[in-house]
C-alpha positions in Angstrom: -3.0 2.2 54.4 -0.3 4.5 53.3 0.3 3.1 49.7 -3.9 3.5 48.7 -3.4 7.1 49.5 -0.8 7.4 47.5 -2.2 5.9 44.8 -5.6 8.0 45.5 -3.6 11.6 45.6 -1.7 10.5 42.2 -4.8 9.8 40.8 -5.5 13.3 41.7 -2.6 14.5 40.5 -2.4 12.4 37.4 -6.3 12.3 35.7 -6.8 9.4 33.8 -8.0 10.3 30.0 -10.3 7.6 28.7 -10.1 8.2 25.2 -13.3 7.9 23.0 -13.2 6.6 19.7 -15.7 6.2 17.0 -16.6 2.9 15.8 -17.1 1.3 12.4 -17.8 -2.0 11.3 -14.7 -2.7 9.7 -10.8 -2.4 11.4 -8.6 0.0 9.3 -5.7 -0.9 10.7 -6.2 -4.4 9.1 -7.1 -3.0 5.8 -4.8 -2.4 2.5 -5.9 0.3 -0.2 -8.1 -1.8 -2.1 -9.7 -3.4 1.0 -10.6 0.3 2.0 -11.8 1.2 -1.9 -14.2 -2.3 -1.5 -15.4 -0.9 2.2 -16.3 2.1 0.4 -18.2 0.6 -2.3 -19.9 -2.1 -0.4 -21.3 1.2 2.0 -19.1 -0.1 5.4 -17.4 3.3 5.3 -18.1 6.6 4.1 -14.6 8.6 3.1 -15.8 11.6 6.5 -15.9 8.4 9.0 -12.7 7.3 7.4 -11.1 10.2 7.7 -12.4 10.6 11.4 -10.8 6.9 12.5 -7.5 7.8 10.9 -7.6 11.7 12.7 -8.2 9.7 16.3 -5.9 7.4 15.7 -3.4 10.4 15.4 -5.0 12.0 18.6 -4.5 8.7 20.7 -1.4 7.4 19.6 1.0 10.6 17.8 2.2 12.2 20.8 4.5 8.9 21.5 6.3 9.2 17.8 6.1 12.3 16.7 5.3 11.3 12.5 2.7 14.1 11.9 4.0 17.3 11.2 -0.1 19.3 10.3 -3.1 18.2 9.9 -5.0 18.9 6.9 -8.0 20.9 8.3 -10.3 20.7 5.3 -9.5 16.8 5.4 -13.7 16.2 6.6 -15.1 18.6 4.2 -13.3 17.4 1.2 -14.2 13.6 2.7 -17.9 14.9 2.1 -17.6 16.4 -1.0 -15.9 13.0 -2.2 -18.9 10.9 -0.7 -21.5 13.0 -2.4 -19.4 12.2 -5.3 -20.2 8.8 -4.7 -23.5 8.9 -4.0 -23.8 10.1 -7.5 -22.3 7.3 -9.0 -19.2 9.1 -9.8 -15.6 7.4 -8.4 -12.4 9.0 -9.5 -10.4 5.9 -8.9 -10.0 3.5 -6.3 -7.7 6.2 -4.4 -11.5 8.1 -4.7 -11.7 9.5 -0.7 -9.3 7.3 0.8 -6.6 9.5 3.1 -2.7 9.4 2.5 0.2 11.6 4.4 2.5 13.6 2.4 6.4 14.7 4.0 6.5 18.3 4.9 9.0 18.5 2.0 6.7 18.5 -0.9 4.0 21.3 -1.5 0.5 20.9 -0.4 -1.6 23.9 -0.9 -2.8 25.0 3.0 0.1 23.1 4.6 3.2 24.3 5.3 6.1 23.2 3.6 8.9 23.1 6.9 11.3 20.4 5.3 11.9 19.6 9.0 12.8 23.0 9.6 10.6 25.8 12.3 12.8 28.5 10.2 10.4 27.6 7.1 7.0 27.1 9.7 5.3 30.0 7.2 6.5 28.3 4.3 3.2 27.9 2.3 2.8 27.0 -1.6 0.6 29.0 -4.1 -0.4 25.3 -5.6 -0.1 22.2 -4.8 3.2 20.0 -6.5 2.8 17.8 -9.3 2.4 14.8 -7.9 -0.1 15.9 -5.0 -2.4 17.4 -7.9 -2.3 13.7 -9.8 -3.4 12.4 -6.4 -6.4 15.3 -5.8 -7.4 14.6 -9.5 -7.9 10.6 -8.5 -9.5 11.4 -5.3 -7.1 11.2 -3.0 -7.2 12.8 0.4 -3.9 14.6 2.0 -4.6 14.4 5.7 -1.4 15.7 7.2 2.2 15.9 6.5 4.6 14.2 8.3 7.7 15.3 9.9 11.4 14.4 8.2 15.1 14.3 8.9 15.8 18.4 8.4 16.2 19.0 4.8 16.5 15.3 4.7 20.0 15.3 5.5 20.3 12.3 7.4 19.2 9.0 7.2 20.1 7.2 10.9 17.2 9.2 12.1 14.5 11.7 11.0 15.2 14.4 13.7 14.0 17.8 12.9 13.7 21.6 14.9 10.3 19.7 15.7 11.8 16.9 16.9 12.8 12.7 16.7 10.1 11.2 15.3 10.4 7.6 17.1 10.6 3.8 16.1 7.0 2.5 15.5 7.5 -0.7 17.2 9.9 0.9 19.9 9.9 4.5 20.7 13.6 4.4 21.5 14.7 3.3 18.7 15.4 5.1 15.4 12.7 5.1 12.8 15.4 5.9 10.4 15.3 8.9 8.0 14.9 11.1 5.9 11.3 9.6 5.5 11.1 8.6 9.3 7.4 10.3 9.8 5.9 8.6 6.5 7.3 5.1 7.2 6.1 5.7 10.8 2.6 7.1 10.3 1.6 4.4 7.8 3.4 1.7 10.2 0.9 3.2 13.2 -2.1 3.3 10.4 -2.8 7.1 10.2 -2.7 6.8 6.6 -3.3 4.3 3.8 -0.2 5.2 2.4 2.4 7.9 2.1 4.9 9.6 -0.2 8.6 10.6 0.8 11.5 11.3 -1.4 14.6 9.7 -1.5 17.6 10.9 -2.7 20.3 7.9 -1.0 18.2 5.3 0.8 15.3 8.1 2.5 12.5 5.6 1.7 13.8 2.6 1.8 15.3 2.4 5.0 12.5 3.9 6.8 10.0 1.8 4.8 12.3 -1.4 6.3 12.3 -0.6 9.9 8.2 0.1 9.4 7.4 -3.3 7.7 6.3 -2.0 4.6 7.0 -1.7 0.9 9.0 1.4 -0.1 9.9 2.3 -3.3 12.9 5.0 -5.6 11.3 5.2 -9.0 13.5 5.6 -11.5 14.5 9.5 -11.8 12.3 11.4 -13.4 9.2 8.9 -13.2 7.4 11.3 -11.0 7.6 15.1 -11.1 9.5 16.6 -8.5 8.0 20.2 -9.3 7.0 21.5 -6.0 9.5 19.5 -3.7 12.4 21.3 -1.8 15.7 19.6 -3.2 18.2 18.7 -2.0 20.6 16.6 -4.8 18.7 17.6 -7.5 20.8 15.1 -9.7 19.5 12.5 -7.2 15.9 13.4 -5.3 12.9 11.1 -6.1 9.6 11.1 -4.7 8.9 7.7 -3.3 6.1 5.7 -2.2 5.8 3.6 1.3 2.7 1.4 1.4 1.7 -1.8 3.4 1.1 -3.8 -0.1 3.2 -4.3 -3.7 -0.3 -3.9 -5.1 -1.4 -0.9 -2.8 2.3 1.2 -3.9 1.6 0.2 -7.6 -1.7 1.6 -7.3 0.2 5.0 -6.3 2.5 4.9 -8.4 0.1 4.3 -11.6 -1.9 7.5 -10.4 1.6 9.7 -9.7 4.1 8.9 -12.6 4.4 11.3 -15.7 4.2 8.2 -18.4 0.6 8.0 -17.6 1.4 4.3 -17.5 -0.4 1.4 -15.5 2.0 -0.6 -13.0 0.9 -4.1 -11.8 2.1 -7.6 -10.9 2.1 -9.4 -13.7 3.7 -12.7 -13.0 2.5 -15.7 -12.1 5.6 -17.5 -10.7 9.4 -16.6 -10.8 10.5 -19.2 -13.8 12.7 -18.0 -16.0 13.6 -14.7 -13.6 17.5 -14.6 -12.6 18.3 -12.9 -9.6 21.9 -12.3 -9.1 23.0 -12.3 -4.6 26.1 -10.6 -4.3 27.4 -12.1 -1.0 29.2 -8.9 -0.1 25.8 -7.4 0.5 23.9 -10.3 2.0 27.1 -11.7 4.0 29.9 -9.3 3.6 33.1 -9.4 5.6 36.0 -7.3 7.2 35.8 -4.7 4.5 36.5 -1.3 5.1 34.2 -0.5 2.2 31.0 0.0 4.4 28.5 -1.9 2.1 30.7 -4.5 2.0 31.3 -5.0 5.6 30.0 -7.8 8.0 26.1 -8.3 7.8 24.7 -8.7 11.1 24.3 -12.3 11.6 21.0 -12.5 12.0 20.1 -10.3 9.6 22.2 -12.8 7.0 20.6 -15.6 8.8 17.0 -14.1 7.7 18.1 -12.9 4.3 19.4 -16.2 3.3 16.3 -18.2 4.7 13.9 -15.8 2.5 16.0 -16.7 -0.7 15.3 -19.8 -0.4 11.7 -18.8 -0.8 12.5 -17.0 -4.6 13.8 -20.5 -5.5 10.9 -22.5 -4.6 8.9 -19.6 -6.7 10.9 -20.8 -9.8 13.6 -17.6 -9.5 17.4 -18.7 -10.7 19.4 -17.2 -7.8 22.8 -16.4 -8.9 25.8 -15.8 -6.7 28.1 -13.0 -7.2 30.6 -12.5 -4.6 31.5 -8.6 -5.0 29.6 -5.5 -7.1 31.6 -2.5 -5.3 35.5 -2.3 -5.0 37.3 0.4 -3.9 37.5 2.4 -7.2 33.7 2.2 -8.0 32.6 2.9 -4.5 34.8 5.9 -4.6 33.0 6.5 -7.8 29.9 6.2 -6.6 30.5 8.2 -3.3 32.3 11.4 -5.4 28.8 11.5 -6.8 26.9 12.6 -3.7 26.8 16.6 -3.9 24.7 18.8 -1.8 26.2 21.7 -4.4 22.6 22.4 -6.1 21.1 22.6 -2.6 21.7 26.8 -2.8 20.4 27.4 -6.2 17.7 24.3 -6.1 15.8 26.2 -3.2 16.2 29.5 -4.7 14.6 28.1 -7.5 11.9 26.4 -5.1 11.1 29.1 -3.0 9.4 31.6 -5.8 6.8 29.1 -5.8 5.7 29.8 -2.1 5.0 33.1 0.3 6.6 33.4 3.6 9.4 35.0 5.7 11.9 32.7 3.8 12.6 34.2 0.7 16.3 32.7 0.0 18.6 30.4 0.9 20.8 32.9 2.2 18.0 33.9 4.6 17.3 30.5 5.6 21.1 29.6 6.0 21.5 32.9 8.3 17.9 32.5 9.9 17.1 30.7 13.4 15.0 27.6 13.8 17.0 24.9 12.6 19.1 22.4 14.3 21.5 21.7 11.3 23.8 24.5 9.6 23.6 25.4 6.2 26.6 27.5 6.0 28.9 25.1 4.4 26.1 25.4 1.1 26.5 29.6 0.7 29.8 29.0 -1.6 27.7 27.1 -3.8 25.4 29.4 -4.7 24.6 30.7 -8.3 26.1 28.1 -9.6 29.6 28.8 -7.9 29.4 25.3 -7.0 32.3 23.1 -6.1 32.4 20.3 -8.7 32.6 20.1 -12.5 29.1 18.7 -13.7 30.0 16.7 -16.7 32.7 15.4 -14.5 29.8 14.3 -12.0 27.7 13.4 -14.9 31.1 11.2 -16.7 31.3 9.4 -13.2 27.8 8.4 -13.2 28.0 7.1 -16.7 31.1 5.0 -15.7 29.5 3.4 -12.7 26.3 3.0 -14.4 28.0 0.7 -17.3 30.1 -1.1 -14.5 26.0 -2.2 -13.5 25.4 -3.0 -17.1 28.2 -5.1 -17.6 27.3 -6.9 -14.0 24.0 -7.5 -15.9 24.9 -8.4 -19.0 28.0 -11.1 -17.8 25.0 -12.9 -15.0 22.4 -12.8 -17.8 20.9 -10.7 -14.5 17.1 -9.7 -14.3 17.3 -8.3 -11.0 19.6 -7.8 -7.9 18.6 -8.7 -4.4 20.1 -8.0 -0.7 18.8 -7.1 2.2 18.1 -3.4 3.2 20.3 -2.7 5.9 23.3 -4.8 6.9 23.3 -3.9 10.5 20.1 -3.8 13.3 18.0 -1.3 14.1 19.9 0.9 16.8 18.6 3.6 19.7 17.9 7.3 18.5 20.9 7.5 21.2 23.4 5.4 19.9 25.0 7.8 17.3 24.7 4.8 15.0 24.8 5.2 11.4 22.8 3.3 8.8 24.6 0.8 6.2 22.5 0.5 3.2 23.5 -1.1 0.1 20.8 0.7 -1.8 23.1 3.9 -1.5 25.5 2.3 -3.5 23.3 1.6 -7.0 19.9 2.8 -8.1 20.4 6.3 -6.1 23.9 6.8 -8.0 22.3 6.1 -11.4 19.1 6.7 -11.3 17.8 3.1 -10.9 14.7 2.3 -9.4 14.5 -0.6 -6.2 12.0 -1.6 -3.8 12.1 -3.2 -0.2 9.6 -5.9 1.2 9.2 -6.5 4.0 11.1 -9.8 4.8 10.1 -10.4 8.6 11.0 -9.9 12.0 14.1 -10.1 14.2 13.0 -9.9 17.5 10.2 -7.1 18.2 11.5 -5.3 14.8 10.8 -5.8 10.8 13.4 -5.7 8.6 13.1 -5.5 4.8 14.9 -7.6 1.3 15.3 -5.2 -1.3 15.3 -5.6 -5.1 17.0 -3.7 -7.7 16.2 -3.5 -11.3 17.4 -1.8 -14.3 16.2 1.8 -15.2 12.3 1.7 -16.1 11.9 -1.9 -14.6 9.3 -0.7 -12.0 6.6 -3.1 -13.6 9.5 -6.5 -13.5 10.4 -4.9 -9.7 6.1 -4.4 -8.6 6.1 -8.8 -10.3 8.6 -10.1 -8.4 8.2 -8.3 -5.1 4.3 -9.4 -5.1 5.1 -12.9 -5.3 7.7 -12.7 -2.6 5.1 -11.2 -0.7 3.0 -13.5 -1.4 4.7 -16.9 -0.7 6.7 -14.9 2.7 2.8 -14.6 3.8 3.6 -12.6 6.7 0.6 -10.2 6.7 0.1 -6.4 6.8 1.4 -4.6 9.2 0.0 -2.3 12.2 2.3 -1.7 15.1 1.2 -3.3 18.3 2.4 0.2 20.2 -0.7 1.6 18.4 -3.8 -1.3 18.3 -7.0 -0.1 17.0 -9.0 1.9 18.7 -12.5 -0.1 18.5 -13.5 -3.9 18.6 -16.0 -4.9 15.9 -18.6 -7.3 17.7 -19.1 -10.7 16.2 -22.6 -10.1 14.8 -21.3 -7.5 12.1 -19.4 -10.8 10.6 -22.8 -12.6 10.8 -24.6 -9.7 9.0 -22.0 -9.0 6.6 -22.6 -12.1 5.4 -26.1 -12.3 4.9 -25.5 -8.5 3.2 -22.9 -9.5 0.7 -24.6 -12.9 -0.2 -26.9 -11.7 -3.0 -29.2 -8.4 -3.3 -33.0 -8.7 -1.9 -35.0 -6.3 0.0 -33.2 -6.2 3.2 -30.1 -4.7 1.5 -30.7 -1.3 1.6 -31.6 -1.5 4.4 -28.4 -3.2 6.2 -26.4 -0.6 4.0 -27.6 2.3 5.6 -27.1 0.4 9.3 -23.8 0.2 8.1 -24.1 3.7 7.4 -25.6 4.7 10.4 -23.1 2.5 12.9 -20.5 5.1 14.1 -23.7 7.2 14.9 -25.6 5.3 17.5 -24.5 3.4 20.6 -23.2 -0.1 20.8 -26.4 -1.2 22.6 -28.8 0.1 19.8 -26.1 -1.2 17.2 -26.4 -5.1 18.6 -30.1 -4.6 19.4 -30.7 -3.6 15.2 -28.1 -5.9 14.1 -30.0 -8.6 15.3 -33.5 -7.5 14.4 -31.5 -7.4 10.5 -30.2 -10.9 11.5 -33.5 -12.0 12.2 -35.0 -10.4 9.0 -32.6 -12.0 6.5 -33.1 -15.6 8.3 -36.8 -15.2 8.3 -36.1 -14.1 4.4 -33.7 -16.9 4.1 -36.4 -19.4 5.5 -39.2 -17.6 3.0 -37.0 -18.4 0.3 -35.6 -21.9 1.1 -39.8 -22.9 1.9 -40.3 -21.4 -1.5 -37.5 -23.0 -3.2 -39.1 -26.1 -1.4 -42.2 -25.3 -2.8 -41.0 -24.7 -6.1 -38.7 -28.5 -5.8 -42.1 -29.5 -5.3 -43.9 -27.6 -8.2 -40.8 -29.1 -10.2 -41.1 -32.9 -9.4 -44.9 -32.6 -9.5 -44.7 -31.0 -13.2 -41.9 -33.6 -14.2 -43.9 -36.3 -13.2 -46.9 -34.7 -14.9 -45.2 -34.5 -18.0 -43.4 -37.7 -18.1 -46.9 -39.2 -17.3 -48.2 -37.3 -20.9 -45.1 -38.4 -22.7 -45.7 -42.2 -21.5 -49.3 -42.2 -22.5 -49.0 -40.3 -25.1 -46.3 -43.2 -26.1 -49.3 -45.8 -24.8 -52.0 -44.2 -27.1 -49.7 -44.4 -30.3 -48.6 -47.7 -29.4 -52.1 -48.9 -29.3 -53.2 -47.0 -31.9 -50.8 -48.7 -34.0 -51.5 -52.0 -32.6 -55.3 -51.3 -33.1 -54.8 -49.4 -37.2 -53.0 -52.4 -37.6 -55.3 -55.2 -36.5 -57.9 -52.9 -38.0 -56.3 -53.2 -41.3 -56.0 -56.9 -41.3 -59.5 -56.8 -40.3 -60.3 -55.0 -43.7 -58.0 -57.2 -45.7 -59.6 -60.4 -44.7 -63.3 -58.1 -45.1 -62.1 -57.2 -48.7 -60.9 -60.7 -49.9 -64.0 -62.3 -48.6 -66.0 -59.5 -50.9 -64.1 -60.3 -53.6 -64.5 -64.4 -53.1 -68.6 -63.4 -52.8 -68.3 -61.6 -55.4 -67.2 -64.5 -57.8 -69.7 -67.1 -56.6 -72.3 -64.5 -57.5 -70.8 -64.0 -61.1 -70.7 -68.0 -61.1 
C-alpha cells in the first residue's frame, strides 16, 4: 500500500532518536530545594547524578525553548568534589551540591557573560560576581546560564542575537522577559532555582507566566558587582524558585546583611492588606496600570483574596494608587542614561573583544541598537540626577502616605493585568509592579495564583523597603492554603519512571537504622548504575531482607512480651507471697504471743501455790 511506504521511506528520511536517560530513585522534577538537600542526606542522590538528570533534561527538552544560554562544563567535577565533601561529613549548607542557572547577565567565572548579545560571545569575567561567590561559598552549583531579553531591554519577551526563548507551557507563546530563560529553565526543571535581575518587572513577570515565586529585593539587598547594568538606579538581582521557602533559602545565602529570611507566621491575623481595585479590576483608563484587567484574570485574583481572608488577613479596598501626575512621576524615572558609563565601568572586570561601550554600540551581533545611549556617555547624560533622585523621593512618600492613611501592611494585585499573548502578537506586558517597588526601591514578590486555561498566572505582594521577611510570611501561607503544588511543565515530563518497589524500600530504609541500612543506601547509590532488571531483582532480595528482619524482630519482640508477662507474673507471685508469709507470720507471732502470755501467767499462778 502506497501510504506504508511512505511512512517506511520517512522513517528513512526522518530517524527516530530514542533518548536514554539515567534513572534515580527519586523524580526531580517533583522535588523543591529542601526535598533535594533531604535526597542528598538520606543517600537517594549523589550531587554528580543530580547534576547528570538536570544536564539530560536540558539535552531532551532545551532545543524546543531555547532558556540555556552555556553549560557549565566543570558542573560534574565540582558535583564530585561537593560529594566527597559529604562523605566527609562536611555540608556547606543545604544549597551544598544542589545545581542552580544564572542569566547570562551576571559574571560567572568560565561562562560567558553575552547579556543576550553574540557581540559580547567572548565576554568572560576574571572572577565570579558577588552574589555567584556567596552561592559557591554555600555549595551551590552554577550549571548553565540562561539566555535573556538583550541587555534586558524588554519585558513582552526575552528575545536575544541567540534567539526567543519560548513559553514553558506553550512554545508560542511569550515567556516574557527580561528573565524569560531563568523563569523557563526552572519551569522545565533544569535547575533548582535561578537568579535574574530586575530592573522594571524582569523577574516577576517571567516568574508569573512560569508558575513560580519571583522575587525584587529591595535595592541594594544583594550586590550587584559583577552584573552588566542597565538602570543602575534601578537593577536588582532577583530570585525565581518553585517554593516561598526554597527563594528565602536563596536569598538568606545571597544578601549583604548576612541576615536569615523565613516564614514566620502562623496565620494572617492582624495583617492588613490594602486591594487597590484599579490594579485587580481597573477600567477605561488611559493610564496603562489602571486600565481594564482581563476578566478572567480579575475573576481569579478576586477568588484567591478570598483565600487571605479566611487566613485571618484584613483586606482593604483602595480604589486608585496611580493618577496621572504620579504615574508621570514614576515613568520620568525610568533612564537608560547610566547604561554608557555603567558598562564602561563593568567591562574592566572581564577580557574580550568588547572593551567599551562605544565598541559594543558600533559592533555587529546584536539585534537591538545602542546608538541612542552614545550621548550619554561620561556622564553627558540627559537628565539632572537629583532631579531623578527629588522625583523618586516624591513618589516614594506618595506610598508612605498610602500606608500610613490604610494602616497598610502590605499591597496585593495581580501580576499582569492582561493574558499571556504569542511571541507574534507584538503585545506588550501591563504590570503593576513597574509602577512601585522598581520606582523606589521596594521589594515585592509573585506567587503563583493558578491557572487560566493551559497557563499560570501569578498574585503579587508588595511591602515596604526591607520587608522581605513580612513579604517570604505572607506569601508562604498563601501558598499554602492556595495548595496548588510545584510546578513542572507538562511540555517537558520527566525523563524516568521510579518503579513501585523503591516506595516499598524507602520505607523499610527510612523506618529506623539496623543492619540492612547501609546496605539499601549504597543500592540507592548504586541505582542509576545497573539496569532496571538487576535494580527490581535487588530491590526485592533488600525487601525480602528487611521483612525477614522485620519478622526476626516482631518474634523477638514476641518473645520478649512473653519474657515480660512471664517475669510480671513471677514477681507479682513473690510480692503476693511475700504479702502471705508476713500475713501469717503475723498471725502466727501473734498467736504465739498469746500463747506465751497465757504460759507466763500460769507460771506466775504456779508459782504462788508453791510459795503457799
Amino acid at each position: 500500500m502506497k501510504w506504508i511506504k511512505t511512512i517506511f521511506i520517512l522513517i528513512l528520511i526522518y530517524p527516530i532518536t530514542v533518548f536514554a536517560s539515567t534513572a534515580a530513585v527519586v523524580d526531580i522534577t517533583n522535588m523543591s530545594i529542601t526535598d533535594i538537600a533531604d535526597a542528598l542526606d538520606k543517600g537517594y542522590l549523589t550531587s554528580e547524578l543530580l547534576v547528570t538528570l538536570y544536564l539530560e533534561r536540558i539535552e531532551a527538552y532545551d532545543d524546543d525553548f531555547n532558556a540555556i544560554r552555556e553549560l557549565n562544563e566543570n558542573a560534574l567535577e565540582e558535583a564530585a568534589a561537593l560529594d566527597k565533601e559529604r562523605e566527609e561529613g562536611h555540608v556547606r549548607s543545604i544549597l551544598h551540591g544542589i545545581p542552580i542557572v544564572v542569566k547570562t547577565n551576571i559574571d560567572v567565572a568560565g561562562l560567558a557573560t553575552t547579556a543576550g548579545a553574540t557581540a559580547l560571545s567572548d565576554n568572560y569575567p576574571l572572577e565570579d560576581a558577588e552574589v555567584i561567590k556567596k552561592l559557591k561559598d554555600a555549595g551551590a552549583i552554577i550549571l548553565a546560564s540562561t539566555n535573556m531579553s538583550e541587555f534586558a531591554f524588554a519585558a513582552s519577551n526575552s528575545l536575544s542575537s541567540y534567539g526567543n526563548v519560548k513559553n514553558a507551557f506553550n512554545t508560542r507563546y511569550t515567556p516574557y522577559g527580561s528573565s524569560g530563560g531563568s523563569a523557563v529553565a526552572v519551569a522545565l526543571s533544569f535547575a533548582a532555582a535561578s537568579l535574574g535581575t530586575d530592573t522594571n518587572s524582569s523577574v516577576r513577570l517571567p516568574a508569573s507566566a512560569a508558575g513560580l515565586v519571583g522575587l525584587r529585593p529591595s535595592l541594594n539587598l544583594i550586590s550587584t558587582d559583577g552584573v552588566i547594568p542597565y538602570d543602575t538606579l534601578r537593577d536588582t538581582v532577583g530570585i525565581l524558585s518553585k517554593t516561598v521557602e526554597d527563594n528565602a533559602i536563596l536569598l538568606s545565602i545571597m544578601n549583604e546583611e548576612e541576615k536569615t529570611y523565613e516564614a514566620n507566621l502562623e496565620s494572617l491575623e492582624g495583617i492588613k492588606i490594602g486591594v487597590i481595585n484599579s490594579y485587580l479590576k481597573g477600567s477605561s483608563s488611559s493610564i496603562r496600570v489602571n486600565s481594564k484587567t482581563d476578566e478572567d484574570i480579575y475573576n481569579l485574583a478576586s477568588a484567591k483574596l478570598k483565600l487571605l481572608e479566611d487566613a485571618g488577613a484584613e483586606l482593604i479596598y483602595i480604589d486608585e494608587l496611580l493618577d496621572s501626575y504620579y504615574y508621570n512621576i514614576a515613568t520620568s524615572t525610568m533612564s537608560g542614561d547610566s547604561f554608557c558609563d555603567g558598562f564602561n565601568n563593568y567591562i574592566t572586570g572581564t577580557t574580550g573583544t568588547i572593551r567599551s561601550f562605544r565598541k559594543l554600540a558600533l559592533s555587529k551581533g546584536k539585534i537591538y541598537s545602542l546608538s541612542g545611549y552614545l550621548s550619554s556617555c561620561n556622564n553627558a547624560w540627559t537628565y539632572d540626577l537629583n532631579k531623578v533622585l527629588e522625583k523618586k523621593e516624591i513618589f516614594e512618600n506618595h506610598i508612605l502616605e498610602v500606608f500610613d492613611n490604610y494602616d497598610l501592611d502590605l499591597i496585593v494585585y495581580p501580576t499582569t493585568k492582561n493574558k499571556v499573548f504569542t511571541l507574534s502578537s507584538g503585545s506588550s506586558a501591563s504590570a503593576p509592579g513597574s509602577f512601585l517597588g522598581s520606582v523606589i526601591s521596594y521589594p515585592s514578590i509573585t506567587v503563583p495564583m493558578g491557572y487560566i486555561n493551559e497557563f499560570p498566572y501569578g498574585l503579587e505582594f508588595f511591602s515596604l523597603k526591607n520587608e522581605e521577611n513580612l513579604l517570604y510570611s505572607v506569601a508562604d501561607i498563601f501558598e499554602e492554603v492556595n495548595n496548588l503544588g510545584l510546578t513542572n511543565s507538562p511540555l517537558a515530563p520527566s525523563l524516568y519512571e521510579i518503579p513501585d518497589y523503591i516506595e516499598t524500600l524507602m520505607t523499610y530504609y527510612e523506618a529506623e537504622e539496623n543492619e540492612l541500612t547501609t546496605k539499601a543506601k549504597e543500592y540507592f547509590l548504586n541505582y542509576s548504575n545497573k539496569s532496571e532488571e538487576e535494580n527490581e531483582i535487588e530491590a526485592n532480595i533488600l525487601i525480602q531482607e528487611y521483612r525477614k528482619l522485620e519478622t526476626k524482630q516482631n518474634d523477638l519482640e514476641k518473645e520478649n512480651e512473653v519474657l515480660k508477662v512471664f517475669i510480671m507474673i513471677l514477681f507479682t507471685f513473690i510480692f503476693l507471697s511475700t504479702i502471705l508469709f508476713v500475713l501469717i507470720y503475723r498471725m502466727l507471732t501473734k498467736k504465739l504471743k498469746v500463747v506465751y502470755k497465757k504460759i507466763k501467767k500460769q507460771d506466775r499462778q504456779n508459782k504462788k501455790i508453791l510459795l503457799k
